[in-house]
C-alpha positions in Angstrom: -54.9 34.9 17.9 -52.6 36.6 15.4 -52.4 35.4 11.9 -48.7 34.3 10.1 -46.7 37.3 8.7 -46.0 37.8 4.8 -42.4 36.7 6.1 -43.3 33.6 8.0 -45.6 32.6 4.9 -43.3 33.0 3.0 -40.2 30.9 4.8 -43.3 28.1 5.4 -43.0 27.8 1.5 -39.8 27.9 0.9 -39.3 25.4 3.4 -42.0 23.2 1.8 -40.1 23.7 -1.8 -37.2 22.7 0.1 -38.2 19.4 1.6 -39.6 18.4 -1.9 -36.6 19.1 -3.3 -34.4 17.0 -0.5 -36.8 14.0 -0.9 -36.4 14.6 -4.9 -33.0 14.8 -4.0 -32.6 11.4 -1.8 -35.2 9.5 -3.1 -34.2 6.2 -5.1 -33.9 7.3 -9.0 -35.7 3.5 -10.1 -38.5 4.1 -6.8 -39.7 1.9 -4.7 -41.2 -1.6 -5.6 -44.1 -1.9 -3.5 -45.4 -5.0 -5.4 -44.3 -7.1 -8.4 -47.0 -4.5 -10.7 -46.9 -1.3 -8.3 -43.6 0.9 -8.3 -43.7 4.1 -6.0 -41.8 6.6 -8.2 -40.7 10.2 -7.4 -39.9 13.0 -9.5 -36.0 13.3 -9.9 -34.4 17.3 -9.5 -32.4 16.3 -13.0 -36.1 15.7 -14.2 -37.9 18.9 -12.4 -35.5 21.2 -13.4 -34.1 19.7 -16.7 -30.7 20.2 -15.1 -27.5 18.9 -13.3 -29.0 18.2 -10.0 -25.8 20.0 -7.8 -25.9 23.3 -9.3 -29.5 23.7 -8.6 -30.1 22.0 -4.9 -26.7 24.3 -4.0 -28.9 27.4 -5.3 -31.7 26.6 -3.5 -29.4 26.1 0.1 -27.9 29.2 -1.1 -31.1 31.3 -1.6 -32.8 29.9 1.5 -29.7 31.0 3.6 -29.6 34.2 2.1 -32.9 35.5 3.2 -32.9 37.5 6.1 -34.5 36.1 9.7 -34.2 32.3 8.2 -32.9 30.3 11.1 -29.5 29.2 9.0 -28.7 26.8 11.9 -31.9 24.7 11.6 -31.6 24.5 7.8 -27.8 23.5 8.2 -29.0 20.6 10.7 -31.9 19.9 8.2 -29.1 19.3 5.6 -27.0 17.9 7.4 -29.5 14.9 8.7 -30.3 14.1 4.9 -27.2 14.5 3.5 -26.1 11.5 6.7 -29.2 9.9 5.7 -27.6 9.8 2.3 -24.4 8.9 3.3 -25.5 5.9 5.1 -27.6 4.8 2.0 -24.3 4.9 0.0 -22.2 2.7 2.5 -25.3 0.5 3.0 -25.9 -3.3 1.1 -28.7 -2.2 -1.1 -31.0 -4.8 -1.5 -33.0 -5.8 -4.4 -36.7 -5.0 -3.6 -38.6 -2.7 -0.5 -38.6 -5.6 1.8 -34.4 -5.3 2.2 -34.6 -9.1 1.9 -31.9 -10.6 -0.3 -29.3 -12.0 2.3 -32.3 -13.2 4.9 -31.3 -16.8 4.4 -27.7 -16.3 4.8 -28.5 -14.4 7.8 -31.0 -17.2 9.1 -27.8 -19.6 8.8 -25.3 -17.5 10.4 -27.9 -16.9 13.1 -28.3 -21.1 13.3 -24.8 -21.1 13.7 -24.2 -18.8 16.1 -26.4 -21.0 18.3 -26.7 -24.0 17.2 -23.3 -24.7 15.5 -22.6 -26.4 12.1 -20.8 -25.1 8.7 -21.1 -22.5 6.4 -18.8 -22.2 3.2 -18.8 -18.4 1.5 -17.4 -18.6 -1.8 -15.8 -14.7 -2.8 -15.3 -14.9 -6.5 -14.1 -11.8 -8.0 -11.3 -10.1 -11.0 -7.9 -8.8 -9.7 -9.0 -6.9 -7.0 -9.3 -9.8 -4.4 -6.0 -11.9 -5.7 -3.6 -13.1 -3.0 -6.4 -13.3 -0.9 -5.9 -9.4 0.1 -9.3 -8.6 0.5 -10.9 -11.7 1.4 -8.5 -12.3 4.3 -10.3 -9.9 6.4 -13.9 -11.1 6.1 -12.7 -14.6 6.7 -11.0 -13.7 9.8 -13.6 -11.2 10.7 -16.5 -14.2 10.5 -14.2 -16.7 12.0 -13.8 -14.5 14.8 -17.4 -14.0 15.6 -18.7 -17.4 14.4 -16.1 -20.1 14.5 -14.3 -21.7 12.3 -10.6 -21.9 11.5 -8.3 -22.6 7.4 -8.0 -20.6 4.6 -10.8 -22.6 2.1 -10.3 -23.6 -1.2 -6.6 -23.0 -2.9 -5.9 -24.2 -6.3 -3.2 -27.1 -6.6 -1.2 -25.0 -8.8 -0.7 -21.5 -7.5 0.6 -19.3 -10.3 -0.7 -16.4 -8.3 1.9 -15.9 -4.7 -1.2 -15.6 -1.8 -0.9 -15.2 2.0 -3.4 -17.9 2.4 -0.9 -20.5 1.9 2.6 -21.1 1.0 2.5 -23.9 -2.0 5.1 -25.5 -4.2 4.8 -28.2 -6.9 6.7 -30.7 -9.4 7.7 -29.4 -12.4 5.2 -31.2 -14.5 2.0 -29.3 -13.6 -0.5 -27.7 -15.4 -2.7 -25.4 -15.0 -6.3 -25.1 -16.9 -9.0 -21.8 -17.1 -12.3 -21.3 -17.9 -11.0 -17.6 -18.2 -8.3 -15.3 -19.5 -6.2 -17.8 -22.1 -8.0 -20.6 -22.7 -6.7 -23.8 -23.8 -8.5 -24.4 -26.9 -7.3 -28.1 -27.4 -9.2 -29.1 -24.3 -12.4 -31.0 -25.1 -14.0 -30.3 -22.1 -15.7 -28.0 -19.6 -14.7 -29.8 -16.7 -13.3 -27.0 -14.7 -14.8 -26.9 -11.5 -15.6 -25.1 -8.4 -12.2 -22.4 -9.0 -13.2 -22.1 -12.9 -9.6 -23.9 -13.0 -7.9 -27.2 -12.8 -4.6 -28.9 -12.7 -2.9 -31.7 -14.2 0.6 -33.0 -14.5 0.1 -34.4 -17.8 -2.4 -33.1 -20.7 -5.4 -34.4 -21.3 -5.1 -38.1 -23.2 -5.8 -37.4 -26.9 -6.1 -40.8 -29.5 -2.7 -42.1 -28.0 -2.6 -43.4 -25.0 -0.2 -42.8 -22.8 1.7 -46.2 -20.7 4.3 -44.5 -19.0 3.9 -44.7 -14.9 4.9 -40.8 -14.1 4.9 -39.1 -10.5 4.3 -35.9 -9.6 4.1 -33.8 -6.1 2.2 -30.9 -4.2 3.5 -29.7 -1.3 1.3 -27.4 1.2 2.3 -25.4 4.8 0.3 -22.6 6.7 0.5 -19.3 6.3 3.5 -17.7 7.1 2.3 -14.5 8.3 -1.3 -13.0 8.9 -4.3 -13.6 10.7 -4.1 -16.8 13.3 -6.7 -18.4 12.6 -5.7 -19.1 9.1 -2.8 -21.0 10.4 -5.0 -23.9 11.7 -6.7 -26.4 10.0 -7.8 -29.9 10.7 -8.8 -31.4 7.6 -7.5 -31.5 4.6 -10.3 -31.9 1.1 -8.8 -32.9 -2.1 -11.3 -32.4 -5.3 -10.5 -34.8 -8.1 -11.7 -36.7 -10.9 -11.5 -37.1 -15.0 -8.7 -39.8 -15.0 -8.7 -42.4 -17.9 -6.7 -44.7 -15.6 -6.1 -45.5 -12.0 -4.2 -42.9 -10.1 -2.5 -43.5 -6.8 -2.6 -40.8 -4.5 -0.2 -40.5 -1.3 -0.7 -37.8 1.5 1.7 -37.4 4.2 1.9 -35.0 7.1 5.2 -33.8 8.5 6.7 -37.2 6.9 4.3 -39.5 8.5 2.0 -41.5 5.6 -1.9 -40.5 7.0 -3.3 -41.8 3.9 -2.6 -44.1 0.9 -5.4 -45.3 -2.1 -6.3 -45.1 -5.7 -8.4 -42.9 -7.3 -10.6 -45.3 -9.8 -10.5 -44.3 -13.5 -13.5 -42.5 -15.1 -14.8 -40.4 -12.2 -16.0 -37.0 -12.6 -15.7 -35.7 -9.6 -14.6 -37.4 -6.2 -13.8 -35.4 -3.2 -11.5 -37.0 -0.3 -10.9 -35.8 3.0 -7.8 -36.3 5.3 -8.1 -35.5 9.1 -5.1 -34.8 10.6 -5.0 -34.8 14.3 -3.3 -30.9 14.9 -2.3 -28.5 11.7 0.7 -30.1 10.0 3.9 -28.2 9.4 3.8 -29.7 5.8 1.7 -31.8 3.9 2.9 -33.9 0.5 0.5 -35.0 -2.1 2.3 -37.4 -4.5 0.2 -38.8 -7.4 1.4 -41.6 -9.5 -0.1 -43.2 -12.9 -0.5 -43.3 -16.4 -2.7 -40.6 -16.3 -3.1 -37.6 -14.3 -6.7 -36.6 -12.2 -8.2 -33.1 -12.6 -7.0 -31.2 -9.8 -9.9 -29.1 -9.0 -8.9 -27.7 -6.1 -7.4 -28.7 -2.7 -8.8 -27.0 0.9 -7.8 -26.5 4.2 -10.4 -26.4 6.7 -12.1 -27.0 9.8 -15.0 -28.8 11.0 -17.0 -26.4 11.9 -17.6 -22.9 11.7 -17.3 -20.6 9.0 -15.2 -21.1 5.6 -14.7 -18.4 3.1 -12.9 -19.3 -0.3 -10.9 -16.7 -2.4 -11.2 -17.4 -5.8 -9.4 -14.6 -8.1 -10.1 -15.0 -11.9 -7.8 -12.5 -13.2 -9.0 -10.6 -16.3 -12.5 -12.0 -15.6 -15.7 -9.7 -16.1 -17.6 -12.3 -14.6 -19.2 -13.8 -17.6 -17.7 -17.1 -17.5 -19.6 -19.3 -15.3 -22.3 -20.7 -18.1 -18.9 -22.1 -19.8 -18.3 -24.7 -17.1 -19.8 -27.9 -17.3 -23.0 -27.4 -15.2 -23.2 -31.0 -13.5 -19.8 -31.0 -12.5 -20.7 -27.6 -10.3 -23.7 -28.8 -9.4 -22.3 -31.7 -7.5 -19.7 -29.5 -6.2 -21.9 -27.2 -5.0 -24.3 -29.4 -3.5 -21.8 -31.1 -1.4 -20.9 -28.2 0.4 -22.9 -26.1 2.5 -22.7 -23.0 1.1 -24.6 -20.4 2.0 -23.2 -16.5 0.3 -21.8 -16.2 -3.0 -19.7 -12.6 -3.1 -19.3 -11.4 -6.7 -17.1 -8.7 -7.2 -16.6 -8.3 -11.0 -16.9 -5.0 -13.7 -13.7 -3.5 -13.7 -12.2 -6.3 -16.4 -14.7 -4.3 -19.2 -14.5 -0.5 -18.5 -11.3 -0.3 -20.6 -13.0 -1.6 -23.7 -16.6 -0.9 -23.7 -17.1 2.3 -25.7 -20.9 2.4 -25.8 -24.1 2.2 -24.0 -24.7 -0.2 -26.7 -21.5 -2.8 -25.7 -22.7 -1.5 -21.7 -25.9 -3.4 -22.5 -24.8 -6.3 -23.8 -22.3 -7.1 -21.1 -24.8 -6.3 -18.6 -27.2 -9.1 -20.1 -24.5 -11.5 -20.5 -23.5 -10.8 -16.4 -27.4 -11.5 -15.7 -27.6 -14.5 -17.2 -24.3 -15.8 -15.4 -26.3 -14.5 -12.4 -29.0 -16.1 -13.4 -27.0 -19.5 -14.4 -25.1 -19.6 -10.7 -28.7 -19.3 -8.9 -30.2 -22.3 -10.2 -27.1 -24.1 -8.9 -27.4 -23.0 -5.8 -31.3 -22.2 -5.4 -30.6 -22.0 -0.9 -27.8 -19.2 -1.2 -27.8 -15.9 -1.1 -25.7 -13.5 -3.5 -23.9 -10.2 -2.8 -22.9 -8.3 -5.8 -19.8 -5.7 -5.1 -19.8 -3.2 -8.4 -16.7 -2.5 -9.8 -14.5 0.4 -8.1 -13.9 4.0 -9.5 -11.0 3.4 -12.5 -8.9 6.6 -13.9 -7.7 7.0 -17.3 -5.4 9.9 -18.4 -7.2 12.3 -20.6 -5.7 15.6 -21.5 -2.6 14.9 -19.1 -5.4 14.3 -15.8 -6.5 11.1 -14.2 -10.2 11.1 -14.6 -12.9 8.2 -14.3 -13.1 6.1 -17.5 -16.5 7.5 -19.6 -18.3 4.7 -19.5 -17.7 3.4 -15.5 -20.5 4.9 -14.5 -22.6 3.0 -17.1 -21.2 -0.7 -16.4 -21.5 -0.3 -12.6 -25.5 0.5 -13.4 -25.5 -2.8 -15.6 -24.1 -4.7 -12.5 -26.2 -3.1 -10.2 -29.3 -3.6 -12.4 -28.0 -7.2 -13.1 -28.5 -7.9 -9.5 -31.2 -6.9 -8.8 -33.4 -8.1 -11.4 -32.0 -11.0 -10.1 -33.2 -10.8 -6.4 -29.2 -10.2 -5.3 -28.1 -7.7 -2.8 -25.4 -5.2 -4.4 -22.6 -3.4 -2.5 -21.7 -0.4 -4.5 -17.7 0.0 -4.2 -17.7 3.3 -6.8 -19.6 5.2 -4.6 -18.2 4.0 -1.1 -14.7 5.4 -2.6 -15.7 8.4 -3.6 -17.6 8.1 -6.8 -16.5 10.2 -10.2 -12.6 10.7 -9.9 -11.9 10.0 -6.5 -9.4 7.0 -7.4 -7.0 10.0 -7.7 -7.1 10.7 -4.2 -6.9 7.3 -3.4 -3.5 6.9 -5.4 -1.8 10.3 -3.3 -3.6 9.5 -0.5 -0.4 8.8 2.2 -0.1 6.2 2.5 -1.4 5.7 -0.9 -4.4 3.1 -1.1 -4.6 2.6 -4.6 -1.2 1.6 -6.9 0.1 3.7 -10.1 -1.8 1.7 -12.5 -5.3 3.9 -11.4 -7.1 0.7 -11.4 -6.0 -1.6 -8.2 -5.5 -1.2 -4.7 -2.3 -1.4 -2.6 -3.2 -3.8 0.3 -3.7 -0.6 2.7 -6.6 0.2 0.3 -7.9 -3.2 -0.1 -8.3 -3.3 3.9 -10.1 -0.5 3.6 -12.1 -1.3 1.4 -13.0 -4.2 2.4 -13.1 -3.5 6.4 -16.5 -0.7 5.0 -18.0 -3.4 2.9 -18.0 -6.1 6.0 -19.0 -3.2 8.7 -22.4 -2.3 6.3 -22.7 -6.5 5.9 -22.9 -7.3 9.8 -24.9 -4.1 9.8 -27.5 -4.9 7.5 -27.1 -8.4 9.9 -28.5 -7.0 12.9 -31.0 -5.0 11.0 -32.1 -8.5 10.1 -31.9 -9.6 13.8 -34.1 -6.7 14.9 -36.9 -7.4 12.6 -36.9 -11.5 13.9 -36.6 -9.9 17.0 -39.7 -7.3 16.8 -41.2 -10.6 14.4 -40.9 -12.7 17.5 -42.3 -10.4 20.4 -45.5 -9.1 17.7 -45.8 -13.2 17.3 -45.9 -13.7 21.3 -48.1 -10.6 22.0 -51.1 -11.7 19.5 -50.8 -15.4 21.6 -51.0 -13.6 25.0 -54.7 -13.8 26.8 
């Protein structure tokens, strides 16, 4: 038997060093909860070396494929594996604890209906990014191809924003209330509702009453171009209430009357449903009285299947949700079945927060409206996108704002102190400046602003953020699978 060589001891440590470094390297930076008092931590390279992490991992690679009679291949493969292994981490949901957990009962319910049938609604709140329905679009179809289900979900009766979910016009009279952006300060109320918005076609009565009958008009059709599915619908939901008086309330489809009654006075919230026997060519909602209803929201569904709502709150960091009157979303919520809330919010403060100081106090303020949304809907699950990589001209070059980096931690941390899965967008792109080549990409898939994507990009986008979802869903699968065949094993004799 012949002992190892001073060379062969010598690449057997080196190689050792190197797989520390690698696991230093890959390992997660906050560790690994194993319960709620034991943490597995790891020694970061920035810590080891009291460095940048690149320059030093390179120099190690570097060194190791320098020596002479290293096999250069098998450490290329080595790195290669954990750099893929890294890779797929990026593009992965990241959930909030070791046991990869925090979508299980959405995934139970989209495994119910895949075999037993039913409803799930998906509500996809989120800043600029998603308006006009650009990137939820795609995961709505996506689901409703592989689960059922046919509409476009929730659209507000006044659409300032143009969307391809629906085309919608309206009497002149309407308008149009926020929990977000410029808010009406005159309103007494919180009353806004499952879109953070509502509609009226009068103000809100002050001390004098109004006596004058007045009339006003929505008017709804299908999608002119997209996606097939959200073309059809069978039902039609109207979501009303807050009248001081009696409203009248006239639906007709393709000119034929299919319904006719009055809203009672003094309601807070009262949601009515219209079946029409195939999807109408055009549908007319006329309201008459001496006061208007809040218009909280009008959708176009089906039965059953699967529902996804886009709900754009332009200039929104996500911090509104503890301004709107809780009961009212409580009994909004609880008369649907919804089953994922997608929250896709950050980018609104990058522009303004200068400080890790600010950073912190936005993050707590997007925890608690974590917080605040999850006792209203204790059965859901939450997915939390981070905002995407921004670019701000410094020095005559488009680099990522200084303090990105910071927010998207606060959001990430945010949701999962909160027991929320978190899909990190900045990193899927690219991470630090890669919103550049996004912008001169060809065709380019983000616009000239730096900040928002062109509706190439959005598809994109969204497209890797519903391929890691339905993969972390059979993930899931597996596990009830492997839970199921353990279970009949231990019963067998």
């Amino acid at each position: 038997m012949g002992g190892r060589t001073p060379l062969q001891s010598l690449l057997f440590l080196l190689l050792v060093g190197l797989l520390a470094l690698i696991t230093m390297w890959a390992f997660p930076k906050d560790g690994v909860k194993l319960t709620d008092s034991l943490t597995l931590k790891y020694e970061s390279l920035n810590e080891f070396f009291g460095g940048t992490t690149d320059k030093k991992l390179l120099s190690v690679e570097d060194s190791l494929l320098s020596i002479e009679g290293v096999d250069s291949v098998a450490i290329r493969d080595s790195l290669a594996r954990v750099a893929k292994l890294r890779h797929e981490r990026v593009m992965s949901i990241q959930h909030s604890d070791s046991t990869n957990s925090s979508l299980n009962s959405f995934y139970e319910s989209l495994k119910r209906l895949h075999y037993e049938g039913g409803k799930i609604r998906i509500l996809h709140y989120g800043d600029s990014q998603i308006e006009g329905d650009r990137m939820t679009r795609y995961i709505r179809n996506e689901l409703q191809k592989a689960f059922g289900g046919i509409g476009p979900g929730l659209l507000p009766a006044y659409q300032v924003i143009p969307t391809s979910a629906a085309r919608q016009n309206q009497s002149e009279n309407w308008l149009r209330y926020t929990a977000y952006g410029n808010k009406d300060t005159t309103l007494e109320h919180s009353d806004y509702g499952i879109l953070a918005s509502f509609s009226r076609f009068m103000p809100p009565p002050d001390s004098i009453q109004n006596t004058d009958t007045l009339t006003a008009w929505l008017e709804i059709q299908p999608a002119e171009f997209g996606y097939s599915r959200i073309k059809k619908f069978n039902r039609m939901q109207l979501l009303v209430g807050g009248n001081t008086a009696p409203v009248s309330i006239e639906v007709e489809a393709d000119s034929t009357e299919v319904y006719n009654g009055v809203l009672k006075a003094n309601t807070l919230n009262r949601k009515l449903t219209i079946p029409f026997n195939t999807t109408p060519k055009d549908i007319k909602v006329t309201f008459k009285g001496t006061d208007s209803p809040n218009v909280y929201g009008i959708s176009l569904e089906g039965t059953t299947g699967i529902l996804v709502d886009n709900i754009p709150l332009r200039g929104s960091s996500g911090t509104l949700f503890r301004g709107i009157n809780k009961e009212l979303l409580r009994r909004q919520y609880a008369s649907e079945p919804i089953k994922l809330v997608i929250l896709q919010f950050g980018g609104n403060t990058i522009p303004y927060i200068d400080s890790k100081d600010r950073a912190d106090k936005f993050g707590n303020y997007f925890k608690a409206n974590l917080r605040y949304l999850k006792a209203l809907l204790p059965d859901a699950s939450f997915n939390v996108i981070g905002p995407s990589d921004m670019s701000t001209k410094i020095k005559g070059k488009y680099v990522t704002y200084p303090m990105l980096e910071t927010i998207r931690d606060e959001v990430q941390n945010a949701a999962r102190e909160m027991g929320m899965a978190y899909y990190d967008m900045y990193e899927v792109m690219g991470g630090k400046n890669s919103m550049p080549e996004w912008v001169t990409a060809d065709p380019p898939l983000a616009g000239p602003d730096y900040v928002h994507f062109t509706s190439k990009g959005a598809k994109k986008m969204v497209t890797l953020f519903y391929e890691a979802l339905m993969k972390d869903y059979q993930r899931y699968l597996a596990i009830k699978q492997d839970t199921l065949k353990t279970d009949t094993t231990a019963h067998e004799k």
